[in-house]
C-alpha positions in Angstrom: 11.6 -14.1 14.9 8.5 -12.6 16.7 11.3 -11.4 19.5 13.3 -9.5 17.1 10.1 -8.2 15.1 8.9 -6.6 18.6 12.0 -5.4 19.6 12.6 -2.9 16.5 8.7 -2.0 17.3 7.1 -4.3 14.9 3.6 -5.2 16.2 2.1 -6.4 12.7 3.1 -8.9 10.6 2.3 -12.9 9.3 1.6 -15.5 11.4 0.9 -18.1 8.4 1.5 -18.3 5.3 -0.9 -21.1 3.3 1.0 -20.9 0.1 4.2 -22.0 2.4 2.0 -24.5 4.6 0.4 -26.6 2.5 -2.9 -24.5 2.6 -2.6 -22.2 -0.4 -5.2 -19.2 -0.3 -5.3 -19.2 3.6 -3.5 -16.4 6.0 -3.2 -15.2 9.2 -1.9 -11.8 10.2 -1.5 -10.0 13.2 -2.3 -5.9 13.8 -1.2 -4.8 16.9 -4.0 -6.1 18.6 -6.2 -7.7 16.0 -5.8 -11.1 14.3 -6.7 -11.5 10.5 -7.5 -15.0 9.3 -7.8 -14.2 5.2 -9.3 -17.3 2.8 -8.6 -16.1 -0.7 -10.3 -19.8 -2.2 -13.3 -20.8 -0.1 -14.7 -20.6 3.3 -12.9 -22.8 5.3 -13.6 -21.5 9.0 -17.5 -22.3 10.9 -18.2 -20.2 13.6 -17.3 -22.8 15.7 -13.9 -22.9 14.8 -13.1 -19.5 14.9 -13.8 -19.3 18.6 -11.6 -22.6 18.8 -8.8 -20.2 17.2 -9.2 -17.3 19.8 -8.2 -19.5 22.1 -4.9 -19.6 21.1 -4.5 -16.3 21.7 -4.6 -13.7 24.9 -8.4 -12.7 25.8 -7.9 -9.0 24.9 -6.8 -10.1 20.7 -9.6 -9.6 18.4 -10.6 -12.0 15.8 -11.4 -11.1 12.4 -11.9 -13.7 9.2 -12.3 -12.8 6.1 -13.4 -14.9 3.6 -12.5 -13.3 0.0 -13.2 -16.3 -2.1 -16.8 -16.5 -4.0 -19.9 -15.4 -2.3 -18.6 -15.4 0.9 -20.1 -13.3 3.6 -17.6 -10.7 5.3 -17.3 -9.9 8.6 -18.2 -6.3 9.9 -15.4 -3.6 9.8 -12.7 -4.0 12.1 -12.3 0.0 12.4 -8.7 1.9 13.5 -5.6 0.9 15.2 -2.5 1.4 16.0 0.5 -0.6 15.7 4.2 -0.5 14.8 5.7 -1.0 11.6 9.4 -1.3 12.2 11.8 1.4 13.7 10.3 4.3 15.7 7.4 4.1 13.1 3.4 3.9 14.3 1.5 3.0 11.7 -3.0 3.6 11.5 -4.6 1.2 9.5 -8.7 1.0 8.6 -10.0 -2.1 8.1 -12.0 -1.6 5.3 -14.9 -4.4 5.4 -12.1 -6.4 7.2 -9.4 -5.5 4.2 -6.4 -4.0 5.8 -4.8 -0.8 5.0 -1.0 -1.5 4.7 0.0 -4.3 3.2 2.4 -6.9 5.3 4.5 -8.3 2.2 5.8 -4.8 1.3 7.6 -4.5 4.6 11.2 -5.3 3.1 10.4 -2.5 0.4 9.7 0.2 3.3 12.3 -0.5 5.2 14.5 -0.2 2.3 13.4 2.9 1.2 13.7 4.3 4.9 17.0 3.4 5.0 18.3 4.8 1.3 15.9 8.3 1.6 17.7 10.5 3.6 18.0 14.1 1.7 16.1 12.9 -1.9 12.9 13.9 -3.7 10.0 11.0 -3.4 7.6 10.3 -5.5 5.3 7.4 -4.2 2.5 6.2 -7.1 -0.5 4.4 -5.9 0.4 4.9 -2.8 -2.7 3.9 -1.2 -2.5 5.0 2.3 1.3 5.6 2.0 3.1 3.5 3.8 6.2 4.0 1.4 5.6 7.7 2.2 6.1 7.9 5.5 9.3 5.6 5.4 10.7 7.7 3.2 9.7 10.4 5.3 11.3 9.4 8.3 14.1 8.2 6.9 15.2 12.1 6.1 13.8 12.8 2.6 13.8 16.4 2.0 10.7 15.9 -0.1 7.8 13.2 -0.2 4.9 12.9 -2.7 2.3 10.6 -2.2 -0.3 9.6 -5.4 -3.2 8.1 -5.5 -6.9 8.2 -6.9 -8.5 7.4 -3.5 -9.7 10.5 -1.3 -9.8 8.1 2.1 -6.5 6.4 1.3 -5.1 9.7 1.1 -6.4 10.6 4.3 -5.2 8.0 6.3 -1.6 8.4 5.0 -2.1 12.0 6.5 -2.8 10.6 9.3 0.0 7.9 9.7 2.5 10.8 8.4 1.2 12.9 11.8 1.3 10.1 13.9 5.4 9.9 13.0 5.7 14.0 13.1 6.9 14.0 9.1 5.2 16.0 6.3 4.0 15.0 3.4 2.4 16.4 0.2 -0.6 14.1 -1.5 -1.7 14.4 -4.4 -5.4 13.0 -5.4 -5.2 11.6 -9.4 -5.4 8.6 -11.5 -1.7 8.2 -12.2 -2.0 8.9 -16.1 -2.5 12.5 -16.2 -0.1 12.8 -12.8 2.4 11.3 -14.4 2.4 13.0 -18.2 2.4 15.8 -16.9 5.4 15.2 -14.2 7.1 13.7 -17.1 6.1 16.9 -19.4 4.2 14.6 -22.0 1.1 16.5 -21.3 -2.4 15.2 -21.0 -4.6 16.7 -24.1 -3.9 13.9 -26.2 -5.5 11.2 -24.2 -9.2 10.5 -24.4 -10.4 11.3 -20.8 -8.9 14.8 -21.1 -11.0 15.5 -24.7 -14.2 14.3 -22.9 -13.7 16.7 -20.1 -12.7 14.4 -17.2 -10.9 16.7 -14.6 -7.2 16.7 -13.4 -5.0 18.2 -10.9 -2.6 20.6 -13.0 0.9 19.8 -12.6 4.0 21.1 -13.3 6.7 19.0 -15.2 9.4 17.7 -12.2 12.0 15.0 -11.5 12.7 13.2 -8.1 15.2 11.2 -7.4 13.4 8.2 -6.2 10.3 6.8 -7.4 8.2 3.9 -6.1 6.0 2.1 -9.1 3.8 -0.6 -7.0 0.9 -0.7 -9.3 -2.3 -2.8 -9.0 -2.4 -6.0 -11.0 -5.0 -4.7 -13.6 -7.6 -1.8 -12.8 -9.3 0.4 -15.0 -10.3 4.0 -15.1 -11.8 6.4 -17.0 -7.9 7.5 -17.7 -7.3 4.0 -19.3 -6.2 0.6 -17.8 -3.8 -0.4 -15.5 -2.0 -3.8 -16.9 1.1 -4.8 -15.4 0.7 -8.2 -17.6 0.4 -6.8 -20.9 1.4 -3.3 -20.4 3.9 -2.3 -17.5 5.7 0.2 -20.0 2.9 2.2 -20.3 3.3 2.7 -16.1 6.9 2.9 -17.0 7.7 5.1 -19.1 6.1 8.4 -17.5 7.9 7.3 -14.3 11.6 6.9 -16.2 10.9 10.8 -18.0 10.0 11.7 -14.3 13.8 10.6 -12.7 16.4 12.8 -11.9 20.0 12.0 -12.9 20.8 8.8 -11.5 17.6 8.7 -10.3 16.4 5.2 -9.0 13.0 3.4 -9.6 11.8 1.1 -7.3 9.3 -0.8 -9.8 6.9 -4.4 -8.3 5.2 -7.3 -10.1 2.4 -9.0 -8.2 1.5 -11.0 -10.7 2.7 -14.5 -11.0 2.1 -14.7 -14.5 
């Protein structure tokens, strides 16, 4: 598997999966040239052990752990690297106190939406730092959209859509008022807009693919995001927002 990952120019991706090993909460991922060891639970790794784990691999692979369960202490920030994300793609990510910046699991989902892009409108939604952007990108879209709330996220997606010579157009919002207004709902109604909370003003438009991959609950000033209790609230805005057979690539993270 590792052969044929490397061969299409993948250089990130999961060494070990707990949940799949009989060590749920625990995993180990490789970035290009950095190793992350994640515990989701408790601290399972001394000191000691994690230089017994470096050994395992060549001298010149960084170590990073982790450790997102309790009170647990984090390591210090990892900084930027490159690495390949399938295809002719090179990929940035920022470790972010150790937390990377494109998410491993969602590989299948890019490399789907590379493949069925060519020539059609994108609209990406919490894109983060838009990995689904730049696949659809360089799998021909004539148009790519990336949203999201975070400043930084948005910047490193400019920078992983210059690394792969695509362009891209981000837009900085909550997705609320984004998407009422793509959907031509409007925003006045909603509470944030009577108490003054600013927005990007958008006009009403339809693309022919859009990616819903929303947090598992976060809130905002612009409301909550609840994909338990209240996906069709994300939903609905996206569904006004399609074009004529249109298709909306929607996730669940949740396991309730």
């Amino acid at each position: 598997m590792i052969e044929f990952l490397e061969a299409e120019n993948t250089t990130a991706y999961r060494l070990f999966h707990g949940v799949c090993e009989g060590l749920p909460g625990t995993t180990v991922d490789r970035y290009g040239d950095v190793i992350l060891i994640q515990t989701f639970r408790e601290e399972l790794l001394t000191q000691q052990e994690l230089v017994d784990v470096s050994c395992l691999f060549p001298e010149e692979t960084r170590i990073l752990y982790n450790p997102r369960g309790g009170h647990a202490r984090r390591q210090a920030k990892a900084g930027e690297l490159n690495f390949g994300d399938f295809s002719d793609r090179s990929t940035e990510t920022v470790f972010q106190e150790v937390d990377p910046s494109l998410f491993l699991d969602f590989r299948f989902a890019r490399r789907w939406i590379q493949n069925n892009a060519s020539d059609l409108s994108v609209l990406n939604t919490f894109a983060y730092t838009c990995g689904c952007g730049v696949a659809a990108a360089v799998g021909g879209a004539r148009k790519v959209v990336n949203l999201d709330h975070g400043s930084r996220c948005l910047e490193l997606g400019a920078k992983n859509a210059a690394l792969n010579n695509v362009s891209m157009q981000n837009v900085q919002s909550d997705f609320y008022p984004a998407m009422r207004q793509y959907a031509g709902l409007g925003v006045k109604g909603l509470r944030a807009a009577r108490r003054g909370v600013k927005y990007p003003s958008l006009n009403p438009e339809t693309f022919d693919l859009i990616i819903l991959d929303p947090p598992t609950l976060t809130k905002s000033k612009w409301g909550a995001v609840d994909i338990v209790n209240d996906y069709s609230a994300l939903a609905k805005p996206a569904l006004l927002s399609l074009s004529e057979n249109g298709r909306l690539l929607a996730t669940n993270h949740t396991s309730q």
